[in-house]
Each structure stands twice: as structure tokens, then as C-alpha cells.
N, C-alpha and C positions, 0 to 999 in steps of 0.2 A: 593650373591646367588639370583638367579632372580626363580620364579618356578609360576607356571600356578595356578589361584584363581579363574576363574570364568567363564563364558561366556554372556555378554549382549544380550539383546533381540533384537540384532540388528545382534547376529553372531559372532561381535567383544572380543577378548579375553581381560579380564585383569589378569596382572601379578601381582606377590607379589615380593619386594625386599627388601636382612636385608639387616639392619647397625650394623654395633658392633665396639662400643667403646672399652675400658678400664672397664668395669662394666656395661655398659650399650650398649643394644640391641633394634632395632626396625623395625617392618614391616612395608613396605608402599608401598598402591595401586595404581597401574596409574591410575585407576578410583578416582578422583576428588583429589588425593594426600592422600588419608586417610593414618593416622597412626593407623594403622590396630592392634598394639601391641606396647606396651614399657616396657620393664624388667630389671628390678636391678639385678645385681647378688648379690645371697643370700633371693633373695625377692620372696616366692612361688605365689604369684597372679600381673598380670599385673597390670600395674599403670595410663592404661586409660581404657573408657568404650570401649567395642570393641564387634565384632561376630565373630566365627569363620568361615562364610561362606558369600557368597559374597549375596542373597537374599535380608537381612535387609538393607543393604545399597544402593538398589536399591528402600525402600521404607520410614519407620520411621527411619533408623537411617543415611538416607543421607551425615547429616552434621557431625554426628560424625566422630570427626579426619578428616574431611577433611580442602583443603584450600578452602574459601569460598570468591567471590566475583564476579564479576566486583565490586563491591561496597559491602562489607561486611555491613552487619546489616541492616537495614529496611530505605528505602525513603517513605515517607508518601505521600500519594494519587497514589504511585506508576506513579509520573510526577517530571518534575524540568523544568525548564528554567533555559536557557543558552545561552549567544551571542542571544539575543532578540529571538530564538527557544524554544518551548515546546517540550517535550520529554516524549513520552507516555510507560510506561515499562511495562512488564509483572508482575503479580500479581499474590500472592501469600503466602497473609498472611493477614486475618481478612477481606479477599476479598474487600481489598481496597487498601492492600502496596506492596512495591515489597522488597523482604528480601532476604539477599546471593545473590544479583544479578536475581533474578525472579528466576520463574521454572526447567530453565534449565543451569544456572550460574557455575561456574567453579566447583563445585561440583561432580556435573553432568558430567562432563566430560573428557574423555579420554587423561591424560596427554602422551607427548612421554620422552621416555627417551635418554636423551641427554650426558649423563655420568651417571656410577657407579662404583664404587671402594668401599672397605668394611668397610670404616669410613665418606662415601660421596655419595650424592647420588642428580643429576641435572635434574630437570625434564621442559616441557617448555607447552605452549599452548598457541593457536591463539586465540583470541575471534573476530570474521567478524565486521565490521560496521552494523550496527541495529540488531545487534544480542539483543532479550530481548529489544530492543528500544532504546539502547546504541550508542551513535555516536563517529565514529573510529575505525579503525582495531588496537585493544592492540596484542601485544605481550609480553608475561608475561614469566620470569625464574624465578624454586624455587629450592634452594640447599640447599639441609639440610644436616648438617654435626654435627658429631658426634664428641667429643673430652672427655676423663674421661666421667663422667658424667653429661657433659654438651649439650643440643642437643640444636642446632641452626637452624633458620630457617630464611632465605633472601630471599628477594623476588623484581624482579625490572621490571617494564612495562614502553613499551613505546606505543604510539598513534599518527597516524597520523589528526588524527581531536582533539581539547579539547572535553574532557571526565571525568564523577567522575570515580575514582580509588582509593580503598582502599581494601587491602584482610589482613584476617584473620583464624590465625591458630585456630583450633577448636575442642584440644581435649576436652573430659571431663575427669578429674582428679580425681581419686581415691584412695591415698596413703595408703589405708588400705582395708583389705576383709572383711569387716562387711556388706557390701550391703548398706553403707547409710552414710552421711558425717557429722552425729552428731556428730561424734569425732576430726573433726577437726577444725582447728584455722585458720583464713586468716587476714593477715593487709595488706592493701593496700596503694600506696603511690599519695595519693590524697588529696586538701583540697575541693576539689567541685564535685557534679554532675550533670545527668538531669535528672529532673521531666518526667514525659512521660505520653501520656493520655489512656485511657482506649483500644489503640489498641499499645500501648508501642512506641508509636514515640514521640520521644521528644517533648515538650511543647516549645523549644525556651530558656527559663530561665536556670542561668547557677545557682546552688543553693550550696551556702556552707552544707558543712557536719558536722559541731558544732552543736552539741545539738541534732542532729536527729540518725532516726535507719540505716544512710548509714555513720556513723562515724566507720571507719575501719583502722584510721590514728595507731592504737595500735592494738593487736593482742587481735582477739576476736571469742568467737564460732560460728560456725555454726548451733548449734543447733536450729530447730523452726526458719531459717532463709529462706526467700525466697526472691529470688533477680533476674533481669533481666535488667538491666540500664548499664550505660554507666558511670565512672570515670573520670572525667580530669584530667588525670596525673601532679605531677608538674614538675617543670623543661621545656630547651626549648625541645619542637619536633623536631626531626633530631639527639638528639644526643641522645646514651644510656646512661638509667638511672632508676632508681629502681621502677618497675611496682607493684609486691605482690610479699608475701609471704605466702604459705600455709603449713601448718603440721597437722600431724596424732598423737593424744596422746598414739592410738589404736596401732600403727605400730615402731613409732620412726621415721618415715620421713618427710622429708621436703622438697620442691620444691621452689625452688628463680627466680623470672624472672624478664629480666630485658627488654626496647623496646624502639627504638627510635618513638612510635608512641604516639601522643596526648591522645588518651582512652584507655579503657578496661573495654570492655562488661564482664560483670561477672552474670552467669547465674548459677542458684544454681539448674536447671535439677526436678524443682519441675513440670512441666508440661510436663512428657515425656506421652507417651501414650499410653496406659493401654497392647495393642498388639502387637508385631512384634518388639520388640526390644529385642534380644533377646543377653545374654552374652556368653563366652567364655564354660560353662559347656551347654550351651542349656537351661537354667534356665533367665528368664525373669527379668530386670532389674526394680525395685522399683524406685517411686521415691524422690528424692533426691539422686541418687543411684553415683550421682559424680557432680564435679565443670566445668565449664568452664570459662578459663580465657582468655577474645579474644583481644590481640592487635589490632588498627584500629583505623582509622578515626573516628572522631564521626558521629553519626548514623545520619540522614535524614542533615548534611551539606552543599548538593547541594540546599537544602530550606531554608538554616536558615542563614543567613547574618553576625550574632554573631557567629556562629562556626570557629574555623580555616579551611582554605580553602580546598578542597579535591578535587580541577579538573586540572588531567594533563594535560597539552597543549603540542601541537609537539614543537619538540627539547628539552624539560624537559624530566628528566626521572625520575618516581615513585620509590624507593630505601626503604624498610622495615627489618630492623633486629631486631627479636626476640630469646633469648635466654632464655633457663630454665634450669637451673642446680638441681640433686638432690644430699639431704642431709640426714645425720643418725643423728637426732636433739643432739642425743649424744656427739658429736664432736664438736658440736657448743658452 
């Protein structure tokens, strides 16, 4: 089902399109890809943060559910070198970084629709040469396809000039309606992370997680947690392999995801902003009011020489699969 959701301030329409599984339902906007809705059946409250109108998304709640990129997560000084070029980007975070690809990054923009079918759904977008200070014209497909209660999301660009390329999916996760994620549990499948400094771009050091409060190798509460870093996944990159687990003690759910990508940003939504983000009843979202768990490159990599690499060069192609399955912790 395809049906009208909005109108930008430019005149242009976005539409809304379901998916429906086997048990599982979801909304998604050509505006920036957001997954606008995700439902269990049997489950009375949605299971990401969402609005029911299209306003918030054109301000605080941008990135929610959307894909985000040319470069998901933050390049620091909002610059990199590359092929002996500096590369000046648009900024947009602590007024020095450039973050989701700057200002106006795939978020922001008007995906086409390229296929849908009612377990499938193909969306595509151009990004120009120096668009945001990026070098290369990307062309980027995302197909999210639904199966049981499994939703998946692929994602592959290519470039004619080398370019960083890394996107990430961005909901925030709520597997219960209590308004807040003290009830749930996440373990992560990570033995390290990055330090970051007081504008959250990584420090360069890659730091084991023994003995510290980013030890999430085991299943632990969210309670009093607040979190915004980047995981090094183990295992290699490129193939699927077990990213987190999170569950609701409040609900009985649980969300399994798994990625072929090196990190995962995991953002515990403690700094959402006090206005305009508004939920599904019209009632204002708290915060910690959900998770986000962002598959991706790691963050400021085009600067950091220790990072695995994140620049796609012509005739490569950029290839991303993430998958989340939900569960009724019951059955487990």
C-alpha cells in the first residue's frame, strides 16, 4: 500500500509504504527512508520511536528511522584527506563535525521508489559530486524486505571518484510502552570500543571493554545507562555475524541483530530534545525514551589510519546487510 504522508516545503510530496510479513508490519518514508512504524502482531504499541505526521521529521526527529549517510556517524573537524585532497564537509554537530553525512545527507532526502511488493520494498538515491563536500557522484539502493519476523535491510553504492561510504539504519528501539528503556537488557557482541572526546569523535584508541562500564559481552541493564560510542564488532567484516541483543523484561520481547558491518553506534537517546519530538499519541517523547543500534563503519575513519577502511573507490562496490529479527523471550 503506497498512500500520501506529507508535503515538503519545497511542494514535493512524500509517501508512506507498508510491508507486512508473517507477524510483522512496517511504514516507510521516501523521505530519508524512515521506518515510520514497526508492529508485532499481538503487540498494542509500536516498537520504534516514531510521529504520526510528517512535521517532526523535517526537524528533531530527522534521523529517527531514517537511513543515514554518505557517511553515517560523525567525521571530526568535518574535513578528511584523501588522494593528497582535503575535503571540506558541511557541519553540523558541536559546530565543528559533520554527522549523517552534514545538513542535508540522505536523511534529508527524497528517496525514489524503485520496486514494492507487500513483503519488499526498493528504494534508490543519487548523491551529486560535492554534494556536502563529498567527492563522487554515489548511487546508493536500499531494499528492505521483510520475512516472519525478520526485517532486513541491504544497502549498496557505487562512485565514480573514491569516497567515504558508510550508511546506517537508525531506528530507535522500544520493545515495551513504558516511555523509557530501564527495563530492558542489551549484550553486545564486542570485545572493544572507542573512547571519544568531549564532541564524541573518536580519540583514535581502540580500547578493550574488560573491567569497564562499556562491558556488554553478557546481558546487562539499561538502567542509569547512557551511551553514544561505537563497538568493534568481532568477527571479520563482510560477513554476517552477531551484532546485539536486546530485550524488554516489561514486554517479553526481544530483538536479535545480526551485520556484516565492523561497528555499532549504540545511542541510549539520553539527549533527545526537550521539544518537537513528538510520539505516536501526540505525547512527547522522554528521554531515554528508546535504543538505537546503528550498524556502520566506524565513526571519523576517513581520519583515523587504525580504523578499517571506509573509502569506496570506482569499480568497488559498497554492499551493507543488516538484519533484526523479533522474539517473545518466552520461546527462547
Amino acid at each position: 500500500m503506497i498512500e500520501y504522508f506529507g508535503k515538503l516545503p519545497d511542494g514535493r510530496d512524500v509517501q508512506r509504504l507498508t510491508l507486512q510479513g508473517d507477524g510483522l508490519r512496517a511504514h516507510v518514508l521516501t523521505l530519508g527512508a524512515i521506518m515510520q512504524d514497526l508492529r508485532l502482531d499481538g503487540v498494542d504499541h509500536p516498537l520504534v520511536l516514531s510521529a504520526p505526521m510528517l512535521k517532526p521529521y523535517l526537524g528533531p526527529m530527522a534521523y529517527f528511522g531514517a537511513m543515514v549517510g554518505r557517511f553515517a556517524n560523525r567525521i571530526g573537524g568535518a574535513r578528511f584527506d584523501l588522494d593528497g585532497q582535503t575535503h571540506l564537509l558541511g557541519v553540523n554537530c558541536h559546530d565543528r563535525n559533520c554527522l549523517h553525512g552534514g545538513p542535508d545527507g540522505s536523511a534529508h532526502q527524497l528517496w525514489e521508489v524503485q520496486d514494492h511488493a507487500p513483503d519488499r520494498l526498493q528504494l534508490s538515491l543519487h548523491m551529486a559530486d560535492g554534494h556536502m563536500g563529498f567527492p563522487g557522484n554515489l548511487d546508493v539502493t536500499l531494499q528492505i524486505t521483510i520475512q516472519g519476523t525478520s526485517l532486513q535491510f541491504e544497502v549498496t553504492a557505487d562512485s565514480d571518484q573514491p569516497t567515504p561510504c558508510s550508511f546506517a539504519q537508525h531506528n530507535l528501539y522500544a520493545l515495551d510502552d513504558t516511555g523509557s528503556i530501564a527495563q530492558h537488557r542489551l549484550r553486545i557482541a564486542a570485545d572493544a570500543y572507542l573512547p571519544v572526546d568531549d564532541t564524541l569523535v573518536p580519540t583514535g584508541e581502540i580500547r578493550h571493554v574488560a573491567g569497564s562500564a562499556f562491558d556488554f559481552r553478557d546481558l546487562r541493564s539499561l538502567r542509569e545507562v547512557a551511551l553514544d560510542h561505537n563497538f568493534c564488532l568481532s568477527g571479520a567484516p563482510g560477513a554476517m555475524r552477531p551484532a546485539a541483543w536486546l530485550e524488554s523484561d516489561a514486554s517479553g520481547l526481544a530483538l536479535e541483530m545480526v551485520t556484516t558491518e565492523p561497528g555499532l553506534q549504540v545511542y541510549t537517546a539520553h539527549g533527545l530534545p526537550r521539544e518537537g519530538v513528538i510520539g505516536p499519541d501526540g505525547a512527547p517523547f522522554g528521554q531515554y525514551a528508546g535504543i538505537a543500534l546503528e550498524a556502520q563503519a566506524w565513526p571519523d575513519a576517513p581520519n583515523q589510519p587504525g580504523f578499517p577502511p571506509a573509502i569506496l573507490r570506482p569499480g568497488a562496490r559498497y554492499h551493507q546487510i543488516t538484519r533484526v529479527r523479533l522474539h517473545r523471550t518466552q520461546d527462547h
